[in-house]
C-alpha positions as a Markdown table, in Angstrom:
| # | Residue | x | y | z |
|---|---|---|---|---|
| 1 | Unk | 13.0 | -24.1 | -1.4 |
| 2 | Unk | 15.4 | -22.7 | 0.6 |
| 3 | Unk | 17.0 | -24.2 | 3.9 |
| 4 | Unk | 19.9 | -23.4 | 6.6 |
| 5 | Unk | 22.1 | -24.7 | 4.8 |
| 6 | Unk | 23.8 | -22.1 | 2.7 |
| 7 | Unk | 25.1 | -24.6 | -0.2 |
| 8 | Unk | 22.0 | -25.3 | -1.6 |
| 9 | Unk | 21.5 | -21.1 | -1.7 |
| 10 | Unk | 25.2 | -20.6 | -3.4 |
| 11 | Unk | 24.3 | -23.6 | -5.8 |
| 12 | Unk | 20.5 | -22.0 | -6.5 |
| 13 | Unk | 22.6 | -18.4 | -6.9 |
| 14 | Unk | 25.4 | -19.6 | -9.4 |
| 15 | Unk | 22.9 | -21.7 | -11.3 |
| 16 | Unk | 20.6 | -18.9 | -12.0 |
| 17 | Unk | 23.7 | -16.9 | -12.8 |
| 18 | Unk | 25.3 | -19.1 | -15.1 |
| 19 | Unk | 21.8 | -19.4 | -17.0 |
| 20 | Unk | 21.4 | -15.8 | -17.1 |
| 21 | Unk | 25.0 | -15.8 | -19.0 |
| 22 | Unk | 24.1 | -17.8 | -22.0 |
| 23 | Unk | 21.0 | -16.0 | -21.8 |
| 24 | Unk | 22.9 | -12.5 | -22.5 |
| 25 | Unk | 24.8 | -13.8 | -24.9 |
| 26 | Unk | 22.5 | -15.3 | -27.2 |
| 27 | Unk | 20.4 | -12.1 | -26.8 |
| 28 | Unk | 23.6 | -9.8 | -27.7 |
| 29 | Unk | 24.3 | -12.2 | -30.8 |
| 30 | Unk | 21.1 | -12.1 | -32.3 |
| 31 | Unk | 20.6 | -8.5 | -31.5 |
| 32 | Unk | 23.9 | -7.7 | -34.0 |
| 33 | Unk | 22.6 | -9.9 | -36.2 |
| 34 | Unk | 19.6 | -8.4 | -37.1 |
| 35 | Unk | 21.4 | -5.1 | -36.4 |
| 36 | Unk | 23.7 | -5.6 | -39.5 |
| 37 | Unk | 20.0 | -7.1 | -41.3 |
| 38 | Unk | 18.5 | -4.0 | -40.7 |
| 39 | Unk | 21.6 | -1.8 | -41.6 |
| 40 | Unk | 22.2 | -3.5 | -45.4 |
| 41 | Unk | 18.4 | -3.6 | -45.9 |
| 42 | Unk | 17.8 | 0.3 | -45.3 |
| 43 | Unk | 21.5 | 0.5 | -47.4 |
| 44 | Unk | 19.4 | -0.8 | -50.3 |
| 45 | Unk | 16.2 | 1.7 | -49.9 |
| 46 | Unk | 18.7 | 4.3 | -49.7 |
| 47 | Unk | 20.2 | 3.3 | -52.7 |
| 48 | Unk | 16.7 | 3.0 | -54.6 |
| 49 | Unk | 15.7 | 6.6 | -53.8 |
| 50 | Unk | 18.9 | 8.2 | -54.9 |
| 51 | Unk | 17.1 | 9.6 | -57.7 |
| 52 | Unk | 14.4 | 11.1 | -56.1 |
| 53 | Unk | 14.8 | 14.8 | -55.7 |
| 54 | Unk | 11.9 | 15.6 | -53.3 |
| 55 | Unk | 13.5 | 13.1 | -50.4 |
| 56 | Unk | 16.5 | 14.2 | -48.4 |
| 57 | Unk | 19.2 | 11.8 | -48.6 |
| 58 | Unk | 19.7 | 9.3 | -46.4 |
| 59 | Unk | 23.9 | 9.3 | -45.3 |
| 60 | Unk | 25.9 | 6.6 | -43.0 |
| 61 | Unk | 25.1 | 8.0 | -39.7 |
| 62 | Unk | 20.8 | 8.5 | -40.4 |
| 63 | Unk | 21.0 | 4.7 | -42.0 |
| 64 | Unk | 23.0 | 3.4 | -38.8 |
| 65 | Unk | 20.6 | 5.4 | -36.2 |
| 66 | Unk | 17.5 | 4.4 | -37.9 |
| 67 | Unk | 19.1 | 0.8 | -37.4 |
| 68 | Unk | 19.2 | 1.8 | -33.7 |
| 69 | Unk | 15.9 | 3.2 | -33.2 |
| 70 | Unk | 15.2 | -0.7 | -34.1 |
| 71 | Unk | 16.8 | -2.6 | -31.9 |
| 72 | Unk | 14.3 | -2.1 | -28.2 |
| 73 | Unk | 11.6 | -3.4 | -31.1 |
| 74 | Unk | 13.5 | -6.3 | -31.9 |
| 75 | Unk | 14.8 | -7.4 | -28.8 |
| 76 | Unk | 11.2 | -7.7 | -27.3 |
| 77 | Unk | 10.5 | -9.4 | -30.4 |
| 78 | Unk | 13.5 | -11.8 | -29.8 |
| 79 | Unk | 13.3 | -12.3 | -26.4 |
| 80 | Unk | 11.6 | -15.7 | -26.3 |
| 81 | Unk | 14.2 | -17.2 | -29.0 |
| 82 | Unk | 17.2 | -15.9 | -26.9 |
| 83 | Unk | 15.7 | -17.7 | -24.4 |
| 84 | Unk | 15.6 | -20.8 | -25.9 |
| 85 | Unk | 18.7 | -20.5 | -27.8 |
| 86 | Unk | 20.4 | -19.7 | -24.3 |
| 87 | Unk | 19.2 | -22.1 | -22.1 |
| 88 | Unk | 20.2 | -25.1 | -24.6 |
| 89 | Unk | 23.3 | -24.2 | -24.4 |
| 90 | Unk | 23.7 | -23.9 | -20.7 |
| 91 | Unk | 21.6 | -27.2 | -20.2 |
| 92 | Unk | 24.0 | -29.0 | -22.4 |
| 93 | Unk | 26.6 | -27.4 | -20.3 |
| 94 | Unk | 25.1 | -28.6 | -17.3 |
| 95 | Unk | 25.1 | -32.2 | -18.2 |
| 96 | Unk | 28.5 | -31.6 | -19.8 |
| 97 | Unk | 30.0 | -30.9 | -16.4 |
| 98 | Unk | 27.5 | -32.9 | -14.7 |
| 99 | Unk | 26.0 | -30.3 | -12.5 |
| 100 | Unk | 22.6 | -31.7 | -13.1 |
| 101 | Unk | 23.9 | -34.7 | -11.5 |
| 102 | Unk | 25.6 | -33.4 | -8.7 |
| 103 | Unk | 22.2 | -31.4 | -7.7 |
| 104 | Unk | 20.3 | -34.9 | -8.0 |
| 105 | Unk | 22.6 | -36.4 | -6.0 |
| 106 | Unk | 22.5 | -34.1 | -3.2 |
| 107 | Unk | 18.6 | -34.2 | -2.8 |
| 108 | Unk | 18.0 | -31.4 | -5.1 |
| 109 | Unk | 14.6 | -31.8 | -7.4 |
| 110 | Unk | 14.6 | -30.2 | -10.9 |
| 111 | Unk | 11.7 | -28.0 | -9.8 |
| 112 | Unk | 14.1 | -26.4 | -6.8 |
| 113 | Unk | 17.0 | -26.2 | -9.2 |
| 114 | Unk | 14.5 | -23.9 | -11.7 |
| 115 | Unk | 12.4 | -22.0 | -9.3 |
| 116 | Unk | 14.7 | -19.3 | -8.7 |
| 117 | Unk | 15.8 | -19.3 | -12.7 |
| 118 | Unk | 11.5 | -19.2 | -13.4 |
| 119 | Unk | 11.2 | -16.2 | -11.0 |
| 120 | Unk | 14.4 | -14.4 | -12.9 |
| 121 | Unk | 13.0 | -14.8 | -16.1 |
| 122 | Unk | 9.4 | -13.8 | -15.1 |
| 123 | Unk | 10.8 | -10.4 | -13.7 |
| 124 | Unk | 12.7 | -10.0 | -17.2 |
| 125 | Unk | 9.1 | -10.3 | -19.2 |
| 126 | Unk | 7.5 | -7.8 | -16.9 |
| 127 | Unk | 10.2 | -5.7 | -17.1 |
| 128 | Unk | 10.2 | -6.3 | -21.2 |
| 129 | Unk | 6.2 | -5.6 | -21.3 |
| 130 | Unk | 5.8 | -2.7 | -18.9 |
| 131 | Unk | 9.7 | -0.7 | -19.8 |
| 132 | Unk | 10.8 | -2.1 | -22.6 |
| 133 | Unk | 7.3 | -2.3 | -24.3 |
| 134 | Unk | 6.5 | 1.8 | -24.1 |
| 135 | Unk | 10.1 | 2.4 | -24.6 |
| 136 | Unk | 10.1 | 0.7 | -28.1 |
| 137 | Unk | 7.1 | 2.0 | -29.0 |
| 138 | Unk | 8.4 | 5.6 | -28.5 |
| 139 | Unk | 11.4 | 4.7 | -31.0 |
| 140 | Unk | 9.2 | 3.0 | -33.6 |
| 141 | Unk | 7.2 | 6.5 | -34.3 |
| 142 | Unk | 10.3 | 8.2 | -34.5 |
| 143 | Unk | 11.7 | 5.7 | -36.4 |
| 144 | Unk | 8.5 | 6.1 | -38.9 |
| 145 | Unk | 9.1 | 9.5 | -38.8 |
| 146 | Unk | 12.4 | 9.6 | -40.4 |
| 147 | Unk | 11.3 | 6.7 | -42.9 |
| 148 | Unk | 8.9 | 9.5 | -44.3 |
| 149 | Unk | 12.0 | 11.8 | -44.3 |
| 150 | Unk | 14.2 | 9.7 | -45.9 |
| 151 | Unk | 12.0 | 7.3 | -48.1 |
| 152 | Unk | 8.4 | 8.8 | -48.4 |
| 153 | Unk | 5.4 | 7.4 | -47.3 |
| 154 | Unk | 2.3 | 5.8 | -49.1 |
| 155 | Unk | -0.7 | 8.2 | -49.9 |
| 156 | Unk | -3.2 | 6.4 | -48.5 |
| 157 | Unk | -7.2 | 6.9 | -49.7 |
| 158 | Unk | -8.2 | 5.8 | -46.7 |
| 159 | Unk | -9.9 | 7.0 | -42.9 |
| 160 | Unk | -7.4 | 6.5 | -39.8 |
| 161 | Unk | -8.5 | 6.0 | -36.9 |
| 162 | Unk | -7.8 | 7.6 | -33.6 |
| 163 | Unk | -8.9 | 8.4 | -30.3 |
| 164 | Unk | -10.8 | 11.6 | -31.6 |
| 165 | Unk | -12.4 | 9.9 | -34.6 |
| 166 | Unk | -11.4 | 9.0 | -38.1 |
| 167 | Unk | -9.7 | 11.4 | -40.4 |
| 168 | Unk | -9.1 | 11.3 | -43.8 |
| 169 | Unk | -7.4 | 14.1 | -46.6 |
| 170 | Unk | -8.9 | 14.8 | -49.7 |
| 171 | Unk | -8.4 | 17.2 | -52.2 |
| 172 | Unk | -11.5 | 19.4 | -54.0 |
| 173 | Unk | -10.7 | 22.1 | -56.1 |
| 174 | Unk | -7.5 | 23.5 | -55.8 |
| 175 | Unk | -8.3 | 23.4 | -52.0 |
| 176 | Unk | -6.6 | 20.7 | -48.9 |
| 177 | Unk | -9.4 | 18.9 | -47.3 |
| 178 | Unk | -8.8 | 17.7 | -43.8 |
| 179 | Unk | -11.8 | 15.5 | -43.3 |
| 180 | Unk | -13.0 | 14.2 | -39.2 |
| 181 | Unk | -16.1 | 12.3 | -38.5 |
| 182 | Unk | -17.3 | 11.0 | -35.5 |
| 183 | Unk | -18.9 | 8.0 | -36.6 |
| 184 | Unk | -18.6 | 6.1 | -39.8 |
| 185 | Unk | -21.0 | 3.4 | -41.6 |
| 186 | Unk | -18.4 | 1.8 | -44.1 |
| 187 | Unk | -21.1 | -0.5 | -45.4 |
| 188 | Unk | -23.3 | 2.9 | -46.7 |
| 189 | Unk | -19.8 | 5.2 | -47.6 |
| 190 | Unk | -21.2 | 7.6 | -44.9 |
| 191 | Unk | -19.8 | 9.4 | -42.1 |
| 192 | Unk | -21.7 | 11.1 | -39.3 |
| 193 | Unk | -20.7 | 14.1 | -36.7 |
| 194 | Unk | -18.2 | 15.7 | -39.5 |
| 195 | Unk | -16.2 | 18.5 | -39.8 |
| 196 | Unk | -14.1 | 19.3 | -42.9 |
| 197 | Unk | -11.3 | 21.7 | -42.2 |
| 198 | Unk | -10.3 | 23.5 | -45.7 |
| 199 | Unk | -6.8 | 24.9 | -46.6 |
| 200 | Unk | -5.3 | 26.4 | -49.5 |
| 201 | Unk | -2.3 | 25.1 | -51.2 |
| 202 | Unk | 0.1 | 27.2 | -49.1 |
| 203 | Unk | -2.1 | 25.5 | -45.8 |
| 204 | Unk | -3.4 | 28.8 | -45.0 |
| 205 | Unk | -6.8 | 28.2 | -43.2 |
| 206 | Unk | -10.1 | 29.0 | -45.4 |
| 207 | Unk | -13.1 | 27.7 | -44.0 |
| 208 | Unk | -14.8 | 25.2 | -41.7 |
| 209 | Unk | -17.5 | 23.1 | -42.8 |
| 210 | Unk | -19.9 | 21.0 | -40.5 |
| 211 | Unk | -22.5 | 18.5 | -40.9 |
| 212 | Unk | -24.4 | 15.7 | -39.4 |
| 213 | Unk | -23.7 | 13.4 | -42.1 |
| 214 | Unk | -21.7 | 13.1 | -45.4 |
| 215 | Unk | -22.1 | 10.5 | -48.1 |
| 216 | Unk | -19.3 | 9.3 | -50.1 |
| 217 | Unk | -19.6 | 8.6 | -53.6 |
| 218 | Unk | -18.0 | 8.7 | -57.0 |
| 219 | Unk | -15.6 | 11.7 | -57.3 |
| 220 | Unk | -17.7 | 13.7 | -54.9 |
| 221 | Unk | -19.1 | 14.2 | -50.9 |
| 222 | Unk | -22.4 | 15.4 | -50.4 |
| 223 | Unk | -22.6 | 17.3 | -47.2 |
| 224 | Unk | -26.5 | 17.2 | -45.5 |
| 225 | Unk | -27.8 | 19.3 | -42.8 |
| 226 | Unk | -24.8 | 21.8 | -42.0 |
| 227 | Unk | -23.0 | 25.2 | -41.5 |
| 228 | Unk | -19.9 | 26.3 | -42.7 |
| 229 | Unk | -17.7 | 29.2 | -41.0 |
| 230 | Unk | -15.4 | 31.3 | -43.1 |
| 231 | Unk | -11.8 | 32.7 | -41.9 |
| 232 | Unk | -13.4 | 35.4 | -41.2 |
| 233 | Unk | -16.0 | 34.1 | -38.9 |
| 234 | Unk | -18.5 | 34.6 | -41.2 |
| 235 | Unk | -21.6 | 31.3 | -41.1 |
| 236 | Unk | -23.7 | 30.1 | -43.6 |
| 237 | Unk | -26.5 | 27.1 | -43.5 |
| 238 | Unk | -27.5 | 25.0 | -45.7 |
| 239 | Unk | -28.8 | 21.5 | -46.1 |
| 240 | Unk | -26.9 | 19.6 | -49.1 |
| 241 | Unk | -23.5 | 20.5 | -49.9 |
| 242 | Unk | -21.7 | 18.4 | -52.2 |
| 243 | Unk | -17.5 | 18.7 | -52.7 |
| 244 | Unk | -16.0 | 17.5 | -55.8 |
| 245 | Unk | -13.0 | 15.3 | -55.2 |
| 246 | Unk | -9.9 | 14.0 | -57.3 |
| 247 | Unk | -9.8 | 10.5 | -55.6 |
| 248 | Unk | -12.4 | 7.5 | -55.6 |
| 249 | Unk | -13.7 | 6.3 | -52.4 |
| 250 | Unk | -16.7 | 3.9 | -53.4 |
| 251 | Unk | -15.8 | 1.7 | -50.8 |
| 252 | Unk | -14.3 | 3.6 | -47.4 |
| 253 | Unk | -11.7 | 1.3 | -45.7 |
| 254 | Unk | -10.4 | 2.6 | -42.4 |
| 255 | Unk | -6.4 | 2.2 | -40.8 |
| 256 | Unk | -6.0 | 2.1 | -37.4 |
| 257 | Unk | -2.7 | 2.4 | -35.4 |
| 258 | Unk | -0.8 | -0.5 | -35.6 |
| 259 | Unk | -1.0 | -2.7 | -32.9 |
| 260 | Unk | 2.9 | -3.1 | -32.4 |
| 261 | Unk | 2.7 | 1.2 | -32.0 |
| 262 | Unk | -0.1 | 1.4 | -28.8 |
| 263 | Unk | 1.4 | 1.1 | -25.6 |
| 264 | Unk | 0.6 | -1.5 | -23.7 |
| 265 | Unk | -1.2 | 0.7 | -20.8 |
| 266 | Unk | -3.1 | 2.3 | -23.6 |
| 267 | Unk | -4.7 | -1.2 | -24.9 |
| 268 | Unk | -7.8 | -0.8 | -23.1 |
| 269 | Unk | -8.7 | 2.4 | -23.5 |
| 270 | Unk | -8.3 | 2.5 | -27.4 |
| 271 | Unk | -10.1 | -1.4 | -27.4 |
| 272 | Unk | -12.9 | 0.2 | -25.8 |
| 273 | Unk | -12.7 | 3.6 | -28.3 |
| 274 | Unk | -12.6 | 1.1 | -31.3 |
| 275 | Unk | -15.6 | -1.0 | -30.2 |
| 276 | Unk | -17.6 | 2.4 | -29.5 |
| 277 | Unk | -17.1 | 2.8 | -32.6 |
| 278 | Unk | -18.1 | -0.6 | -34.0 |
| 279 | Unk | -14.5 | -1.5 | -35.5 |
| 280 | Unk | -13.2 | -5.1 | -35.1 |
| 281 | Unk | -10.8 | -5.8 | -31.9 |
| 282 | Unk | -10.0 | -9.4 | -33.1 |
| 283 | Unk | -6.5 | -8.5 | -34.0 |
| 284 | Unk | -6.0 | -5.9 | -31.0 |
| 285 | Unk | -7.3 | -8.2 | -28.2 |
| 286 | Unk | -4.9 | -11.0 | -29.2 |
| 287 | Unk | -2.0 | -8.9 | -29.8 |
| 288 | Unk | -2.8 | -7.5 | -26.0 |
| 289 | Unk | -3.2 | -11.0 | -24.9 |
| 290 | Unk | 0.4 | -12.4 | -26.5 |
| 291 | Unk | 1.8 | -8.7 | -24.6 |
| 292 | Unk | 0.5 | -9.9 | -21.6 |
| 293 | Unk | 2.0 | -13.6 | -22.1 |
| 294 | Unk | 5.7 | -13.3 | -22.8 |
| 295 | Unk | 6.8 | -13.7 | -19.7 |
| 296 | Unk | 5.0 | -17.0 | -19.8 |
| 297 | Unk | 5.9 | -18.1 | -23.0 |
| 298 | Unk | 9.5 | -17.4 | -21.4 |
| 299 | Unk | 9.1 | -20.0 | -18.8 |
| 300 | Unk | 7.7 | -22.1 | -21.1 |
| 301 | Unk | 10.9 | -21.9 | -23.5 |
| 302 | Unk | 12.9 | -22.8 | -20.2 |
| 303 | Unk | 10.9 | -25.8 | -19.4 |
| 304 | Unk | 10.6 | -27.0 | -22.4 |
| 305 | Unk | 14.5 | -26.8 | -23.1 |
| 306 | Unk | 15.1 | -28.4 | -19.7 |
| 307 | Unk | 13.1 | -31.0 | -20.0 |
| 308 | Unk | 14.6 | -32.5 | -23.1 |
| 309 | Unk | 18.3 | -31.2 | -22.5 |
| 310 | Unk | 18.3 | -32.7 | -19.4 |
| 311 | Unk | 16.7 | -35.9 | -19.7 |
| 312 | Unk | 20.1 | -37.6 | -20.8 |
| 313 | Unk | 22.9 | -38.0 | -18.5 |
| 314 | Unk | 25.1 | -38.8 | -20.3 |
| 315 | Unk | 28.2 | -36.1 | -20.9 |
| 316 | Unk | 28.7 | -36.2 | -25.1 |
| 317 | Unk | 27.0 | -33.7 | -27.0 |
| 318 | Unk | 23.7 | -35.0 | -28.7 |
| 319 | Unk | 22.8 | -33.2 | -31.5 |
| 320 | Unk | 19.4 | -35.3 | -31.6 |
| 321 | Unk | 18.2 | -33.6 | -28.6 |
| 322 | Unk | 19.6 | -30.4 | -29.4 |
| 323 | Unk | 18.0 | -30.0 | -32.9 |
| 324 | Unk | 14.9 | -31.5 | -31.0 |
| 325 | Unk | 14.7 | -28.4 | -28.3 |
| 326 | Unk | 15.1 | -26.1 | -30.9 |
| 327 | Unk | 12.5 | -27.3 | -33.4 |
| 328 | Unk | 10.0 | -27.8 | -30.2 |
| 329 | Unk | 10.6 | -24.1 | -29.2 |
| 330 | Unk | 10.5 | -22.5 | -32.6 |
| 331 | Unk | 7.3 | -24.8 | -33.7 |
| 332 | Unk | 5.5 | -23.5 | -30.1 |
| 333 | Unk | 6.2 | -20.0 | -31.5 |
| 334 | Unk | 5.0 | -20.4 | -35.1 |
| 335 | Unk | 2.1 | -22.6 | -34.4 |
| 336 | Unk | 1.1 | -19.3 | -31.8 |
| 337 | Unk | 1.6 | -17.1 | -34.8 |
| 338 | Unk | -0.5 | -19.4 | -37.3 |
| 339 | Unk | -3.2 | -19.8 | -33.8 |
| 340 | Unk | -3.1 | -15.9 | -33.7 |
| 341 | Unk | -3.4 | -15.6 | -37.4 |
| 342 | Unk | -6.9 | -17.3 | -37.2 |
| 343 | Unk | -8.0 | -15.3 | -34.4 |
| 344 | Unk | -7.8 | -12.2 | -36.2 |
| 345 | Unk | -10.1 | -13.7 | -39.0 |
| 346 | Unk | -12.2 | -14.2 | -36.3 |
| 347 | Unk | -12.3 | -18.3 | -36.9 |
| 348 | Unk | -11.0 | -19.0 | -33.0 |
| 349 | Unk | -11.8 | -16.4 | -30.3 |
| 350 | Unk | -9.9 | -13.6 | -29.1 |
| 351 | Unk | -8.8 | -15.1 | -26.0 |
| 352 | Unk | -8.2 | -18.6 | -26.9 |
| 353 | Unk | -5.8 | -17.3 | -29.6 |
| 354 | Unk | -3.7 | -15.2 | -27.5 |
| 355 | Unk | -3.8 | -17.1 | -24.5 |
| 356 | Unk | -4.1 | -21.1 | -25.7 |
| 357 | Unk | -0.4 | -21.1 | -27.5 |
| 358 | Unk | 1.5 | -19.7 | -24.2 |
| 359 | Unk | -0.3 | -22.0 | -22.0 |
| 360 | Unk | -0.5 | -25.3 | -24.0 |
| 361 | Unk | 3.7 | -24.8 | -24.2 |
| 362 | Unk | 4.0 | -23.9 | -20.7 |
| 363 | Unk | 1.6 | -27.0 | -19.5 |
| 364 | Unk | 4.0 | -29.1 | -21.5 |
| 365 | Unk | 6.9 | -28.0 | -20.0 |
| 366 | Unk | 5.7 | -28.3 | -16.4 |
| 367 | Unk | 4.4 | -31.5 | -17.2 |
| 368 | Unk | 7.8 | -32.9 | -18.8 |
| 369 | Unk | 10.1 | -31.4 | -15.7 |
| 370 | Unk | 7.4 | -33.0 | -13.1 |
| 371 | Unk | 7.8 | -36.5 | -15.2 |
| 372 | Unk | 11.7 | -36.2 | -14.9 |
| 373 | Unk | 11.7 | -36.1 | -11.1 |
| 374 | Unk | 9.1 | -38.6 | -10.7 |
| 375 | Unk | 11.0 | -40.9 | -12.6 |
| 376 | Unk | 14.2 | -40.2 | -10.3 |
| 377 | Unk | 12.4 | -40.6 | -7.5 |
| 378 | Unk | 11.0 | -44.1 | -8.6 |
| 379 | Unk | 15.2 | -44.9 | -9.5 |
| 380 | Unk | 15.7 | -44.1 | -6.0 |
């Protein structure tokens, strides 16, 4: 790509420089915009929860910094549009000013003017999966934490799911239940491996219980097979135990940590935690998979936008091809959501639904670029 000449370098350098320009830009605009989104938007939950006396109050400065524990989130969310949305414009920049031209004149392929622009954008998607990716996820849990400050949280009747288990709360006469089980058979309502950690209302420790299996029912648990250890280290045995509850839970349902919360070096381990423990993955697996393909679908938003921006020679603006680049980027990004969408109803696999999107757009792109210089080549 490169040769002894050191104008082709310089041209290569400013290019890449000039791209990476629009690139900021767009980034930067979209990031305020969704800034001042996410600013009116918690404004208006503030405003809803002004009467409740149990949530601290939410002033200007918590609304605004909630805002910015946002934005690492969004901007790896936005990444691919500012992509596209920059590179149109500096394409249609390029042909504006004919630089495009002047390259092709010179001997310089498309593919040589890119391949330094490619490699600059790859190294911003690793850099957005492996730092920005941990670094957002940090700020979303403290983010959720001060949502349930500020705006409360659902009660939710259902088992979460962790690396140690799945855990659920439950109240039984008068008394906090702080329910763990090993295993769980959601089909039968019944857990396995369990220990029930009892608290009084003031969360003053009362008792352990333990037992190889409990079975969920109407109003109640029944407790088989166990032991249960006072405060005062104090055991007892017995082999059916049931606890009367205030909530139903006929049928157990089970949350897991969203996937946008897991880091991404953390993927496999919890995967392989949730299929020990028979859960589905569908949903995980592909949201790993479109983690591990931004910085594709990056060059493939490049491409794409290249190949159609720079097609035309000629110097006016062409709103045709402009509204074309961005419907083909956008539409490559919601048909991978809709693609992704089916894989975690399990109707496509796993791996063709996180991968199939990314590379479909960025065999398109390479295949549109390659077709421009073949066709200057045959002009020549």
């Amino acid at each position: 790509m490169f040769t002894t000449n050191d104008q082709p370098i310089i041209i290569y350098k400013y290019l890449t420089k000039d791209i990476l320009k629009y690139f900021l830009f767009a980034l930067f605009a979209l990031v305020i915009l969704i800034f001042f989104i996410d600013v009116i938007e918690l404004f208006r939950r503030s405003s809803n929860k002004a009467g409740v006396s149990n949530l601290i109050k939410a002033n200007v400065l918590d609304i605004i910094s909630m805002a910015l524990l946002k934005i690492s989130g969004n901007i790896q969310k936005i990444l691919p549009f500012a992509v596209l949305i920059g590179s149109i414009a500096c394409f249609n920049q390029w042909r504006k000013k004919n630089y495009y031209i002047v390259c092709k004149t010179s001997g310089i392929s498309l593919w040589k003017i890119l391949s330094p622009i490619l490699v600059s954008f790859f190294l911003i998607g690793l850099i957005s999966i492996i730092i920005l990716n941990p670094f957002a996820t940090l700020l979303s849990k403290k983010y959720d934490n001060l949502q349930a400050i500020f705006f409360g949280q659902k009660n939710l009747k259902s088992l979460s799911f962790d690396t140690k288990g799945f855990w659920i709360k439950q109240i039984s006469n008068g008394s906090n239940l702080l329910i763990n089980a090993g295993k769980i058979n959601e089909n039968l309502n019944t857990l396995l491996n369990v220990n029930i950690f009892v608290y009084d209302y003031n969360k003053n420790f009362e008792k352990k219980i333990y037992a190889n299996r409990a079975v969920f029912s109407e109003q109640k648990i029944d407790l088989f097979e166990g032991r249960i250890i006072n405060n005062n280290s104090k055991l007892e045995l017995f082999n059916r135990l049931t606890l009367y509850i205030k909530s139903d839970t006929k049928n157990l349902s089970v949350v897991t940590i969203e996937p946008e919360k897991i880091f991404i070096f953390d993927f496999p381990g919890y995967l392989k935690q949730m299929q020990q423990y028979g859960l589905n993955t569908s949903e995980y697996l592909i949201h790993f998979f479109k983690l591990i393909c931004q910085p594709f679908l990056i060059l493939s938003m490049i491409l794409l936008s290249a190949s159609l921006m720079l097609r035309s020679s000629e110097r006016k603006i062409e709103v045709g091809i402009v509204s074309l680049s961005l419907v083909v980027g956008f539409s490559l990004y919601f048909i991978g959501d809709f693609i992704f969408a089916l894989g975690s109803s399990e109707k496509l696999p796993p791996l063709l639904s996180g991968f199939g999107p990314t590379l479909i757009g960025l065999f398109a792109g390479c295949y549109l670029t390659s077709d421009i210089d073949e066709a200057k080549m045959k002009d020549r």
